[in-house]
C-alpha positions as CSV (number, residue, x, y, z in Angstrom):
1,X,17.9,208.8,206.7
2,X,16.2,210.6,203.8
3,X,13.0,208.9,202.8
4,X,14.1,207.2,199.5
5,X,17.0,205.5,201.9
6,X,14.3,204.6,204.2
7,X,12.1,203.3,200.8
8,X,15.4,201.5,199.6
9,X,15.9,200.3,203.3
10,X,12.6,198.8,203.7
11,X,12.1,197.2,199.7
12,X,15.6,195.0,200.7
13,X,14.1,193.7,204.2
14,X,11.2,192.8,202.6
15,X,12.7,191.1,199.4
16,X,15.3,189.2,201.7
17,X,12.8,188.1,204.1
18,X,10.1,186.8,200.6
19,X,13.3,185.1,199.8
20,X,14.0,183.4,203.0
21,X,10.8,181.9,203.6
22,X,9.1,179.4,201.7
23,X,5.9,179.2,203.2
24,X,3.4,181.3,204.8
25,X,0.2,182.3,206.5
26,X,-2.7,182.6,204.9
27,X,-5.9,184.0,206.2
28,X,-9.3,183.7,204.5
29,X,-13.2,184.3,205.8
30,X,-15.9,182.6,203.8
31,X,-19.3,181.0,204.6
32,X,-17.1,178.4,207.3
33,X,-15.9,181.0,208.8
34,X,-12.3,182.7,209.5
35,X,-9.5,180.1,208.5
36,X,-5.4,180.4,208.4
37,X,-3.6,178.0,207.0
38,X,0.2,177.2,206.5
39,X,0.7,177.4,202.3
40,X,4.3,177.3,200.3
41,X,4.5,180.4,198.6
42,X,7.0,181.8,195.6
43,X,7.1,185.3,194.8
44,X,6.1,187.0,191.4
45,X,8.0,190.2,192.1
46,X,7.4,192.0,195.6
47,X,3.5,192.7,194.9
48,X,2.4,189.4,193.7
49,X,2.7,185.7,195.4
50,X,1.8,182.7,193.8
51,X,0.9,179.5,195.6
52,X,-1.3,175.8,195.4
53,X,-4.3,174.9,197.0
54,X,-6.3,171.9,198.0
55,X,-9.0,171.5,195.1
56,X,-11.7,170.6,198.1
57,X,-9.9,172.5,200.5
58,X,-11.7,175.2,202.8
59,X,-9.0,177.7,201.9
60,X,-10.1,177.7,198.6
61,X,-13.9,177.4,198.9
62,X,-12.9,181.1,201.5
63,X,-11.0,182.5,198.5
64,X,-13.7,181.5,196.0
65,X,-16.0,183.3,198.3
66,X,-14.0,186.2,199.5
67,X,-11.3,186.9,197.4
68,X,-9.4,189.4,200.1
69,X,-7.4,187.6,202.4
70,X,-4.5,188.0,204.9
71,X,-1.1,187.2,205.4
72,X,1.9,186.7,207.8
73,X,5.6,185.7,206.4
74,X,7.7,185.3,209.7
75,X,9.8,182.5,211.7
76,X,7.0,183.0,214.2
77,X,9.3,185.1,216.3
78,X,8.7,189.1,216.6
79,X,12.2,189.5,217.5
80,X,12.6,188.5,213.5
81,X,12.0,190.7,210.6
82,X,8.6,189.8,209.6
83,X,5.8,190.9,207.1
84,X,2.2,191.5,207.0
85,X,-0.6,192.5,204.8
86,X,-4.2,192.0,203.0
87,X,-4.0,190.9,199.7
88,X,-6.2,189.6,196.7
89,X,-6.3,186.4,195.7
90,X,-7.3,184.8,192.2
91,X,-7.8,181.4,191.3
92,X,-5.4,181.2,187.8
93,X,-5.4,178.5,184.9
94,X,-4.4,177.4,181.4
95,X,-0.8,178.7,180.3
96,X,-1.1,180.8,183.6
97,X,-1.5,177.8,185.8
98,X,1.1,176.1,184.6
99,X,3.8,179.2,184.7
100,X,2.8,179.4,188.9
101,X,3.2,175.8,189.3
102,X,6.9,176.2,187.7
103,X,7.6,179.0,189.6
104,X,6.8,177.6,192.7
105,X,8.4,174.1,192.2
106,X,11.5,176.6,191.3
107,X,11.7,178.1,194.9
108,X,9.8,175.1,196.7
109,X,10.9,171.6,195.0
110,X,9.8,169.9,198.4
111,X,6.3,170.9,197.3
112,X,6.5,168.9,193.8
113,X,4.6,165.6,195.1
114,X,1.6,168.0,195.5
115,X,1.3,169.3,192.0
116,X,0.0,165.7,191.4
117,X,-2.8,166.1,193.8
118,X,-6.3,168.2,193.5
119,X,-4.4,171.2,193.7
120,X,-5.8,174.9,192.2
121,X,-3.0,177.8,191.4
122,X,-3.7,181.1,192.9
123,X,-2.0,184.5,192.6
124,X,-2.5,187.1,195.2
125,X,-1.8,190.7,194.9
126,X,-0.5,192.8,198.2
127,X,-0.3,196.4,196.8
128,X,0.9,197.3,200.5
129,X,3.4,195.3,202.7
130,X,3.8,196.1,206.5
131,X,7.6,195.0,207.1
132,X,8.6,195.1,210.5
133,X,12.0,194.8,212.0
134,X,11.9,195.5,216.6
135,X,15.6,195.2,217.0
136,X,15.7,197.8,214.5
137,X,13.4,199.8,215.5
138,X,10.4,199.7,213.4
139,X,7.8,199.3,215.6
140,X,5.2,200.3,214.4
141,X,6.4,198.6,210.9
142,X,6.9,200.5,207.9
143,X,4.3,200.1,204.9
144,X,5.9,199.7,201.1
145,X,3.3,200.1,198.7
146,X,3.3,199.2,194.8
């Protein structure tokens, strides 16, 4: 396989697997602590994720902290295709805010009934993804980077 297959290979595992999950783990580290929590996500294009948070929840105080975080999108089984990687993550608003919150309710409606809650939009950035895929054999995954 020539390296722009392998490119093409890896950019459709990791777009079908984005699309098949709609939520995610997030990491975080701020003055608590470490912290991973379960968070719906929609995607902005394969670099960017946009997602809610609890106004007064620790997640966010991490993020408003730390601003790099962590994530895993995965069934929770390694014998799935699976992605990690360290992101960004940004606290948006105004026209902004309003754009995630569509977005998301477009891929997520379960997680309208939130959007009237104390809820902050964030956007995080992963330049690099590590998609990984055992019964296929990448193991150690393969990186795809902006």
């Amino acid at each position: 396989m020539t390296t722009t297959e392998q490119r093409s290979a890896v950019e459709e595992l990791l777009h079908r697997t984005l699309a098949a999950h709609k939520s995610m783990f997030l990491a975080t580290a701020g003055s608590d602590g470490s912290w991973v929590s379960g968070v719906y996500f929609a995607e902005d294009g394969p670099h960017t994720l946009v997602l809610v948070l609890e106004e007064r929840g620790r997640t966010l105080k991490a993020i408003k902290e730390n601003p790099e975080v962590a994530l895993v999108v995965s069934t929770g089984s390694p014998m799935e295709p699976f992605l990690q990687a360290r992101g960004s993550a940004v606290v948006v608003e105004g026209a902004e805010d309003e754009a995630v919150r569509q977005h998301l309710v477009a891929k997520v409606p379960e997680v309208a009934p939130f959007l009237a809650t104390p809820i902050r939009t964030v956007k995080v950035s992963v330049p690099t993804w590590r998609v990984t895929d055992i019964p296929n054999g990448w193991l150690p995954g393969k990186d795809f980077s902006a």
